[in-house]
C-alpha positions as CSV (number, residue, x, y, z in Angstrom):
1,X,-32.2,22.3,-50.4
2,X,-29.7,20.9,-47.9
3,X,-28.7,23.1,-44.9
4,X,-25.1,22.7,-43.3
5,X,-24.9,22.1,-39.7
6,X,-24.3,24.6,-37.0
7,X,-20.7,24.5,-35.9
8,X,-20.5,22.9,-32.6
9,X,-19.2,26.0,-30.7
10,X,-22.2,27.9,-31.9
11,X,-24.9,25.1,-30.2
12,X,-23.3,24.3,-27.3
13,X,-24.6,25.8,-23.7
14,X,-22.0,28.3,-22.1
15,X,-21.7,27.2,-18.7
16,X,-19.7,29.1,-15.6
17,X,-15.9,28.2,-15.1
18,X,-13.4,29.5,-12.3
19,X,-10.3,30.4,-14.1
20,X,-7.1,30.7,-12.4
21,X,-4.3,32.6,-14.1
22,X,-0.9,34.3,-13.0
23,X,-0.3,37.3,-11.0
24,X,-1.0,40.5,-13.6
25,X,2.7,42.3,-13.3
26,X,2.0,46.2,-13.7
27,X,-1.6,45.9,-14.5
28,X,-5.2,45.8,-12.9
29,X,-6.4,42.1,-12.8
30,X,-9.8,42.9,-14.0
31,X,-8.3,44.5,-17.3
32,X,-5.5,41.4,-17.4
33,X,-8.8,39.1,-17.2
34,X,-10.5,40.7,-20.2
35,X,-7.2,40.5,-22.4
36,X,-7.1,36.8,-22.2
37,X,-10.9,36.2,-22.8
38,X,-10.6,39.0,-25.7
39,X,-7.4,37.1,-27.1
40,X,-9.7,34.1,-28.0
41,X,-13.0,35.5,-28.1
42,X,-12.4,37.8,-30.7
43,X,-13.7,41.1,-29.2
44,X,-13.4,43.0,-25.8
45,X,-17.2,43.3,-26.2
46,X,-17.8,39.5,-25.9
47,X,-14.9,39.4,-23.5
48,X,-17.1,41.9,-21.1
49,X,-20.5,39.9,-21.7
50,X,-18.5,36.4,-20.4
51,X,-16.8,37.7,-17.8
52,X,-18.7,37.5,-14.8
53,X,-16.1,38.1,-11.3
54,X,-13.0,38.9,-11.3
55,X,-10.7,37.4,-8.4
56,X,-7.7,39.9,-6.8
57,X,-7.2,38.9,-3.3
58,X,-7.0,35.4,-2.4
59,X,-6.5,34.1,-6.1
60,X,-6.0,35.6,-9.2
61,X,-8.8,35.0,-12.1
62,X,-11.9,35.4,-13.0
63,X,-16.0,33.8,-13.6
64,X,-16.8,33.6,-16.9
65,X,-20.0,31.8,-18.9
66,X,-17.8,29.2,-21.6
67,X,-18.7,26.7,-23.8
68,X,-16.8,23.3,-23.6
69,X,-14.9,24.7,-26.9
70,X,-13.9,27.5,-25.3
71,X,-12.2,26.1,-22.5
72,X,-10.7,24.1,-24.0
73,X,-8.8,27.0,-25.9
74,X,-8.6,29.2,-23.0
75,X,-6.8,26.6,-20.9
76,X,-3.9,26.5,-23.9
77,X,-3.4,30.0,-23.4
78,X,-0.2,31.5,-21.5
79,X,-0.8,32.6,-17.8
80,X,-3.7,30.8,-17.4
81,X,-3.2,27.8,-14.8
82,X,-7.1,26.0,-14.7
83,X,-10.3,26.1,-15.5
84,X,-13.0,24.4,-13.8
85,X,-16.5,24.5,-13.6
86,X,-18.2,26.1,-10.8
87,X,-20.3,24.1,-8.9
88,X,-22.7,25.3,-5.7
89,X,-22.7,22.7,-2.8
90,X,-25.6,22.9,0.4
91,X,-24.1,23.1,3.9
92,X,-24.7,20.4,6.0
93,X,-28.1,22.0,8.3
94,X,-26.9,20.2,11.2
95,X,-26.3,16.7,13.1
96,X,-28.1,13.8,10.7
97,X,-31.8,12.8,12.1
98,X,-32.0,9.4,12.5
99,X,-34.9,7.4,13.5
């Protein structure tokens, strides 16, 4: 008995992205965030469990854990500016050591 693949979306590894979206007019940002994650993700309940931060004073967005598929989508949607993937750098400790 053959078994149909998994769709892509479903195996791929959510990973966390920085999105950047318009200034919410006449709204909180944190309940303008979960609208446009809930707009594609299909609930408010799996908007909530992907969002991670949301961003109000030097930027407006929000942290979220997204598959490739699903930012892909979210990047088509209105008000939303970019999405990239967060990435943590080390500061430099100090002057290099040479020898």
């Amino acid at each position: 008995m053959a078994t149909e693949p998994e769709p892509k979306s479903a195996t791929a590894t959510a990973e966390v992205h920085i999105v950047y979206t318009d200034q919410p007019q006449g709204q909180e940002p944190e309940t303008h965030h979960l609208r446009t994650l809930t707009c594609f993700l299909g609930s408010e309940e799996a908007a909530k469990g992907a969002l991670l931060y949301t961003y109000k004073h030097a930027a407006s967005g929000f942290s979220a854990k997204l598959t490739p598929e699903q930012v892909e989508q979210l990047s088509k949607q209105p008000g939303v500016l970019q999405v990239v993937k967060s990435r943590s750098t080390e500061l430099h400790s100090g002057p290099a050591q040479t020898m």
